[in-house]
C-alpha positions in Angstrom: -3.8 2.8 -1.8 -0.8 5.1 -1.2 1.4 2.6 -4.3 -1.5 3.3 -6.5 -2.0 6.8 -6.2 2.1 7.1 -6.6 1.8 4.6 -9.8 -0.9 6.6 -11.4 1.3 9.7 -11.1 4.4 7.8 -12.1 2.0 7.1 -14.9 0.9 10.6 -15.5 4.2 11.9 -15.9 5.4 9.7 -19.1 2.2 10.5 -20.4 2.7 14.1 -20.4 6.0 13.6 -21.5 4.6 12.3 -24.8 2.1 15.2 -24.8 -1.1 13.1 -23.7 -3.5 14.1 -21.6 -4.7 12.3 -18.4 -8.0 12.2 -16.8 -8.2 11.0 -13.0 -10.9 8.9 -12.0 -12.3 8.9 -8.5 -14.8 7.1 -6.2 -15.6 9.7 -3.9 -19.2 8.4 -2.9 -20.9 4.5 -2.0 -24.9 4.1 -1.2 -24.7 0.5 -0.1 -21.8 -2.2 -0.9 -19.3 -2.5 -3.8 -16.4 -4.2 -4.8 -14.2 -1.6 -4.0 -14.7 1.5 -1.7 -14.5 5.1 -2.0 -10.8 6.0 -2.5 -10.1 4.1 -5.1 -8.8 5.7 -8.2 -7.8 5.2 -12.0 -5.8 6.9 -15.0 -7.1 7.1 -18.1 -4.6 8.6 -20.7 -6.2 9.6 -24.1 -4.8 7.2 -26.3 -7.3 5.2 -24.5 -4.7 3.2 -22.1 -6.2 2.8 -17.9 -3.9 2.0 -15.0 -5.7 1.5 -11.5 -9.1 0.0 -11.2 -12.7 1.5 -9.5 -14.5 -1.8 -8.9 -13.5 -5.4 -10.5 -13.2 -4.8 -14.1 -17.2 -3.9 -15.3 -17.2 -0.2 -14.3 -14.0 0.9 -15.9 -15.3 0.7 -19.0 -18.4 3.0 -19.1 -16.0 5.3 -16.9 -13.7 5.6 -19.8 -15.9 6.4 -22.5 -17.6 9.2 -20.3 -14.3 10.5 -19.3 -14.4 11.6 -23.0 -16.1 15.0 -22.5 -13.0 15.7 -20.0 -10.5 15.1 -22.3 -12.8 17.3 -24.6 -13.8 20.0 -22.7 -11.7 20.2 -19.6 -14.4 20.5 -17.4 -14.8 17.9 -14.3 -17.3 15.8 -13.9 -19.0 13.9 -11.6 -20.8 10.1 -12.8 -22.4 7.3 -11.2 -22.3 3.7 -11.7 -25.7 1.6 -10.6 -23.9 -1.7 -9.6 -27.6 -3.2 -8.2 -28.5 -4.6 -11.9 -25.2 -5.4 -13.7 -22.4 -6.3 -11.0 -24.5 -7.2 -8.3 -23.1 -5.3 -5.5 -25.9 -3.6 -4.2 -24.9 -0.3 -4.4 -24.1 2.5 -6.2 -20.6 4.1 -7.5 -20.1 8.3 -7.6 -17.1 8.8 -9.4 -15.4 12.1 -9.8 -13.7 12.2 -13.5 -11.2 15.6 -13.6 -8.5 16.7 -15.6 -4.8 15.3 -14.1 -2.1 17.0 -14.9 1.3 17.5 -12.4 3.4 19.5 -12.1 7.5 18.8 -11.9 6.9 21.0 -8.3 4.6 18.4 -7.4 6.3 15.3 -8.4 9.6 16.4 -6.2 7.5 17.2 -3.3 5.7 13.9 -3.5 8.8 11.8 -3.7 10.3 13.7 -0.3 7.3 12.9 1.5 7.4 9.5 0.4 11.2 9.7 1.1 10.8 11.0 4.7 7.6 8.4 5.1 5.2 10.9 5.7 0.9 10.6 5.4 -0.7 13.3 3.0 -4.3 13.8 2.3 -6.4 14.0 -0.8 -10.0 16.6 -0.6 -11.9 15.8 -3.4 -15.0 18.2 -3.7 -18.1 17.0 -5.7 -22.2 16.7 -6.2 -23.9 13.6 -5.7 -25.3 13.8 -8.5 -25.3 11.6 -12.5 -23.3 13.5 -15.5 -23.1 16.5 -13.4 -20.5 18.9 -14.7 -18.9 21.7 -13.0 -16.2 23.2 -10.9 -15.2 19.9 -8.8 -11.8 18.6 -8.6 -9.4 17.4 -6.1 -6.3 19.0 -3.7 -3.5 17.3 -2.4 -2.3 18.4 1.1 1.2 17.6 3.0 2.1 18.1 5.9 3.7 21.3 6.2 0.4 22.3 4.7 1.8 22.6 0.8 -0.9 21.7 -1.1 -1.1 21.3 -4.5 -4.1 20.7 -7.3 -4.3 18.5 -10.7 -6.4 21.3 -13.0 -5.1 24.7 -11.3 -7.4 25.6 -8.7 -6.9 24.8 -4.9 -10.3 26.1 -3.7 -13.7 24.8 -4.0 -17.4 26.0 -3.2 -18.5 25.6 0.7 -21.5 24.1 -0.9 -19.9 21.1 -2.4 -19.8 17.6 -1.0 -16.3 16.3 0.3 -14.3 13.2 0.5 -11.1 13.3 2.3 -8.8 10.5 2.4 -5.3 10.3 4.1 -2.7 8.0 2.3 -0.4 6.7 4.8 3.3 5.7 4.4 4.0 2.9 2.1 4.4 -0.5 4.3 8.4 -0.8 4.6 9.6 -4.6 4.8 13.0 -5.1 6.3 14.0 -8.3 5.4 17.2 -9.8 7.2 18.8 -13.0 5.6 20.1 -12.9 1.6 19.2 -16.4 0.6 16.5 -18.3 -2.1 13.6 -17.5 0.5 14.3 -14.2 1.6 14.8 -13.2 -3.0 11.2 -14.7 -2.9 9.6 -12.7 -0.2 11.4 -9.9 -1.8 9.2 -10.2 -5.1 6.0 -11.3 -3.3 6.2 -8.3 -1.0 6.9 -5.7 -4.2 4.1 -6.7 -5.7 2.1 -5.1 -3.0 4.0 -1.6 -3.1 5.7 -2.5 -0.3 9.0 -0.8 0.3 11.3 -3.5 1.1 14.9 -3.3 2.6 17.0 -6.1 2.7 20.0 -7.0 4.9 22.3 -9.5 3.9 25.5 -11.4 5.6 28.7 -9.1 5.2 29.9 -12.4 4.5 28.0 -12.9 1.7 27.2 -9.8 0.1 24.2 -9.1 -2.6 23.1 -6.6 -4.5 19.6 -5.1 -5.8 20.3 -7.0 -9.2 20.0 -10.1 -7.0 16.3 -9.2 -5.3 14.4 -8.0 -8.0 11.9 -5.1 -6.5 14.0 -4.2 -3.4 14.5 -0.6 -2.1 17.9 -1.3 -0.6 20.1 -4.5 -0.3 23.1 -4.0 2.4 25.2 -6.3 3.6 25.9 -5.4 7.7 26.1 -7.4 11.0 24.0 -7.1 13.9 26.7 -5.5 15.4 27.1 -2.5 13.2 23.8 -2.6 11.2 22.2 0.7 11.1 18.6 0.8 11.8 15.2 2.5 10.8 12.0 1.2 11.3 9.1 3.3 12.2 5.2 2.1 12.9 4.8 1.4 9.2 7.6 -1.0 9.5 7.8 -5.1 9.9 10.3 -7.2 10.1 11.0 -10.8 9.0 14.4 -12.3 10.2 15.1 -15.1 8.0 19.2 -15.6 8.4 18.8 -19.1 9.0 21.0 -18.9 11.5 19.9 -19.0 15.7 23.0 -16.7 17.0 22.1 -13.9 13.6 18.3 -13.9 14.4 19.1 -13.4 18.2 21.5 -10.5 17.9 19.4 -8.9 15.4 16.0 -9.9 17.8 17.9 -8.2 20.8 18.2 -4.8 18.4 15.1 -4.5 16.3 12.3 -5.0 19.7 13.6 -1.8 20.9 12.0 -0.1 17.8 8.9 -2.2 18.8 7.6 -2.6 15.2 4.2 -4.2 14.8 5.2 -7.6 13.6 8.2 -9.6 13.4 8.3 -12.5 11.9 11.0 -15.6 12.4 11.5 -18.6 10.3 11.9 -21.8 12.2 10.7 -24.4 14.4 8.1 -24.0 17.4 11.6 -25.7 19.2 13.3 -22.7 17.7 10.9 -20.4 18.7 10.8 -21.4 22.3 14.9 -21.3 22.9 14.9 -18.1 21.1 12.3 -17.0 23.4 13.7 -18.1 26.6 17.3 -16.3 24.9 15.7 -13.4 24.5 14.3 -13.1 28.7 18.3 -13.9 29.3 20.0 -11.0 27.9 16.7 -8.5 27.8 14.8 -8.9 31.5 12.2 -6.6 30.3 10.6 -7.5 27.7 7.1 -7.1 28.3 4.1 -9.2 26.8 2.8 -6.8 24.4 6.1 -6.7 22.7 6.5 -10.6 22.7 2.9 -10.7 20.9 4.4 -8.8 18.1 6.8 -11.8 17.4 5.7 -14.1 14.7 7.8 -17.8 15.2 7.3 -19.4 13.0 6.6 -16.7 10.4 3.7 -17.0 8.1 -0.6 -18.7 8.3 -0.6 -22.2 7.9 -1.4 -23.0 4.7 -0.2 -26.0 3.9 3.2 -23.8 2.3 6.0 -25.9 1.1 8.0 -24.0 -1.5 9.7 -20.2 -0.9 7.4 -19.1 -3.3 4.1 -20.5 -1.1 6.3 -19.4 2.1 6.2 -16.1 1.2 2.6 -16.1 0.6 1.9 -17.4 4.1 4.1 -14.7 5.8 3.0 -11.4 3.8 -0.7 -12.6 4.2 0.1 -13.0 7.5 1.4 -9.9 7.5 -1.3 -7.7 6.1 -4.0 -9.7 8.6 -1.5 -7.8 11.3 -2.0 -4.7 9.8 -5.3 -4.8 8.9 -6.3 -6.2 12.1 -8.1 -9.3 10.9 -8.3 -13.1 12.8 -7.7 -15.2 9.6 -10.3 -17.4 7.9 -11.8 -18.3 4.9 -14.4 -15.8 3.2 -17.0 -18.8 2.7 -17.5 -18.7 6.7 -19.0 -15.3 6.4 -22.7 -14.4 6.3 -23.5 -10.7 5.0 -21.6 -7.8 3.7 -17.0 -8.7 3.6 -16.2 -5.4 4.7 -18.3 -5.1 7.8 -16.8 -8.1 9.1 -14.5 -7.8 12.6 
């Protein structure tokens, strides 16, 4: 959710740099199931265009045309979407449409929080209630308790309902290895958001032209390679070489990251394992359950493209916390399942 909230104010800003106004779209409110869950957010611009989504495609709609009294008026409001007869979903949508506009003050203290990978939180402040219009309207809080506001005003009536919502860091894939499969994982993981990091041979040097949607591309050794990886971060050593994804192995567990991930053989796996008790006697069991070898669900994945499918789904079942398997298996409502 963090990429889409920094899209939509990516968004925003060329907007208002053409003079449009935007409208931010909010669902800060769920009785019973939906597509998508309260959080969830959307831009409208006024020449019409959306980026984001609230549900799967049938609510954005109706949301645009009754943001239209925002765009008119300037005066939040607060809508609900019955998903029980049209969509199916049993439930029922309160979305909080307000007047987006940000500030250059904003923007810059946004991208150093994202810089330094911090978590910030959104308070949106709203009524329960259908075509209710009045002084609702969202803040935006950092961590050295900043906090800034889309329509001017940073405090709300006691009396009104809240939704708070803390966007964590965006996931941060460090990718070691600079050939076909690693460019592939490189475009599969962007697509997420993710902020990925590449390391390549010093040998063989790359740049960012050569892994579209990378952060950072450097070309190090395990030797010398300088290091940052924080609880947000996984790792996916794909060198193709044993000695490489050893010596960068030996460095990277002391960060103890939630998932790495090594191409290779369940032979490979096991040496590398039995390498890695030889030069580090204490490596405990928890951190050994946080290697991935070899990387990625089985699938049935044969081409870079379908191997880097297997290893970022793998990936986000980590960090979601989910036991893989398919959907059909399920009986009752997706999101309550453990």
């Amino acid at each position: 959710m963090t990429y889409e909230f920094v899209d939509i104010v990516k968004q925003a800003v060329l907007h208002q740099e053409k003079g449009l106004k935007n409208v931010l779209a909010t669902v800060v409110h769920l009785e019973g199931s939906s597509y998508r869950k309260p959080g969830v957010r959307m831009l409208i611009c006024e020449d019409g265009k959306m980026i984001g989504a609230v549900s799967g495609g049938c609510v954005e709609k109706e949301v645009k045309l009754r943001a239209q009294s925002v765009f008119k008026d300037g005066i939040a409001k607060v809508i609900t979407y019955d998903g029980r007869y049209r969509l199916g979903c049993e439930g029922i949508l309160y979305i909080l449409i307000e007047p987006f506009h940000v500030s250059n003050d904003f923007t810059n203290a946004l991208e150093k929080r994202l810089s330094d990978r911090e978590e910030f939180t959104i308070h949106s402040s709203f009524v329960a209630e259908d075509e209710a219009k009045g002084d609702y309207g969202s803040t935006i809080t950092f961590q050295n308790d900043k906090q800034y506001t889309f329509n001017g005003k940073l405090e709300f009536s006691s009396d009104l309902q809240k939704f708070s919502q803390k966007l964590k860091p965006l996931t941060k894939l460090l990718i070691v290895g600079g050939e076909h499969d690693a460019v592939k994982l490189t475009s599969v993981s962007s697509l997420l958001g993710w902020e990925v990091d590449v390391i390549t041979s010093i040998k063989d040097p790359k740049s960012k032209t050569d892994f579209p949607g990378a952060n950072t591309v450097t070309a190090s050794t395990p030797e010398i390679v300088d290091l940052t990886i924080d609880s947000d971060t996984v790792v996916v050593l794909m060198t193709h070489n044993y000695v490489q994804d050893l010596k960068y192995l030996l460095k990277i567990i002391n960060f103890n990251p939630m998932y790495i991930g090594v191409l290779g053989s369940t032979k490979r796996r096991d040496q590398l394992e039995n390498d890695l008790f030889h030069y580090k006697e204490d490596v405990s069991e928890e951190l050994l359950d946080k290697i991935y070898s070899p990387a990625g669900l089985h699938i049935g994945a044969i081409t870079p493209e379908e191997i880097a499918v297997s290893i970022v789904a793998e990936i986000l079942a980590v960090i979601r916390k989910k036991e893989p398997y398919s959907l059909r298996k399920i009986k009752g409502k997706i999101h309550l399942q453990k």
